[in-house]
Every structure is written in C-alpha cells, then in structure tokens.
N, C-alpha and C positions, 0 to 999 in steps of 0.2 A: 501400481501407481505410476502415475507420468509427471513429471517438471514442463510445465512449459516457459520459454522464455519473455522475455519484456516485449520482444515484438510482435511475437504471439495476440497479445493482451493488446496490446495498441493498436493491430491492425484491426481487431475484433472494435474496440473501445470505439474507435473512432472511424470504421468502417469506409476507409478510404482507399481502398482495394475489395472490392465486392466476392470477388474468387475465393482472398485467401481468409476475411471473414467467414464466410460462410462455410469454410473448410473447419476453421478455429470452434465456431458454434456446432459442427458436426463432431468434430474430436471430442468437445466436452461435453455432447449427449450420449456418446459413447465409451468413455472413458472414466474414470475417477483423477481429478488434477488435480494437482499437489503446488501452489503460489510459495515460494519462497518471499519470506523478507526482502533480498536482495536485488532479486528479480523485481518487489513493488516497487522499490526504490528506484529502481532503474526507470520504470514508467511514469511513475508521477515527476522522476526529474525531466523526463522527456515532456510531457505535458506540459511541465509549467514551463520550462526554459526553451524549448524549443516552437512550442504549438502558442506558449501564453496564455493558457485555460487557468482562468482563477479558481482558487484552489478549493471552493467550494463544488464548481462543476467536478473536478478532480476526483473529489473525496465521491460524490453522489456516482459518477462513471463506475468508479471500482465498487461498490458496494452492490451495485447493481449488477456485475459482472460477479462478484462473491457470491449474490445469493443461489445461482445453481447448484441446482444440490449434488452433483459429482464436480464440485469446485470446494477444495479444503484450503487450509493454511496453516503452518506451524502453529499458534497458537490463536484462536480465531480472534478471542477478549481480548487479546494484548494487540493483535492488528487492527481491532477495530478503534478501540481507545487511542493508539498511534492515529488513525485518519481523522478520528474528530479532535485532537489535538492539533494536527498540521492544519485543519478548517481554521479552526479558532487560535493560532499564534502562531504568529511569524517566525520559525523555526525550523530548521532542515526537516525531514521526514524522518531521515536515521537516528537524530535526536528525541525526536519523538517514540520510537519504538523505545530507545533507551530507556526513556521520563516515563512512559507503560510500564516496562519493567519494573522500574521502580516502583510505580502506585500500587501495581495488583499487584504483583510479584512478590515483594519486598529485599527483591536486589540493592545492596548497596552498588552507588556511582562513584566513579572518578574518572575529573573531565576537567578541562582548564577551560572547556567552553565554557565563555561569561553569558548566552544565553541560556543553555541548559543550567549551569550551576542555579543563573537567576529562578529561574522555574521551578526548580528543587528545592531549593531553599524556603520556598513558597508552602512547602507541605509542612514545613516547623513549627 
C-alpha cells in the first residue's frame, strides 16, 4: 500500500505541472493508493482557499480522481457522504467527515461547533 500526499492529488487534480501529473497518474496505474482523510482535507482546503474552486467543481475533481480502481480510502461511504455534504452545506470538510460518522456510523459527537451541532441536531 502507498499514502500519497495532498500535493500528489492536486498536482494530478489540477494538472498544472504536466511532468509531475503524469508521474502521479503512472504511480496510480501501478500501485494500489491508500487517500487518507487528512490528506483530503488538506486538498480540498487548498482548493477552495487558495485556487477558489467552488465546491461543487471540488467535490466532482476528487470523485473522479477516487474512481481508479487502485485508488482506496479509509472508509469509502463515509468519504463520499463527507464530499456531498461539504457540496451541499457551507461547512468545513473535517466537520463533515465527523456529521458521516455520525449518520452511517452511529458515532456519538461532541463539538461546541455551533455549525455541526446545528446539523446534528437535525437528524432528531
């Protein structure tokens, strides 16, 4: 198994370096990759905050990038319900994995965030 990291994913994402793209798309025909949580997180805040890709392109970027099939994830349901949750509410991303947890999981939360609480509260 391999990790790779966020800049991995974003040079590939957004292909603005042609070399190290093409490098990223060769490792993951050859290799089995293993995306951390941490590591998306780290992407999509790059994304939104730095590049300003609304978060629909975002979410469609990465899912598109997921579906190679020697591309895994710690839990795939709980990341994916995380990206269409950060699509559809104005929410951090690490919040949203959290609020996954909870829906399929059945994790309890504890969180002083008054967005997340709000959101959870929602499933009562």
């Amino acid at each position: 198994m391999l990790i790779i990291d966020a800049n991995a994913i974003l040079r590939y994402i957004l292909y603005d370096n042609t070399d190290m793209a093409d490098r990223v798309r060769d490792l993951i025909s050859k290799n089995k990759i293993t995306i951390r949580y941490e590591v998306m997180a780290e992407v999509i805040y790059v994304l939104e905050k730095v590049y300003s890709t609304p978060r629909s392109e975002i979410v469609e970027s990465i899912k598109i990038f997921l579906e190679f099939p020697n591309v895994e994830t710690e839990t795939e349901k709980v990341l994916l319900f995380a990206l269409e949750t950060y699509a559809d509410i104005k929410i951090d991303f690490v919040d949203c994995v959290i609020y996954a947890f909870k829906v399929l999981c059945g994790h309890d939360v504890f969180t002083f965030d008054k967005k997340l609480n709000s959101l959870i509260s929602r499933l009562n």
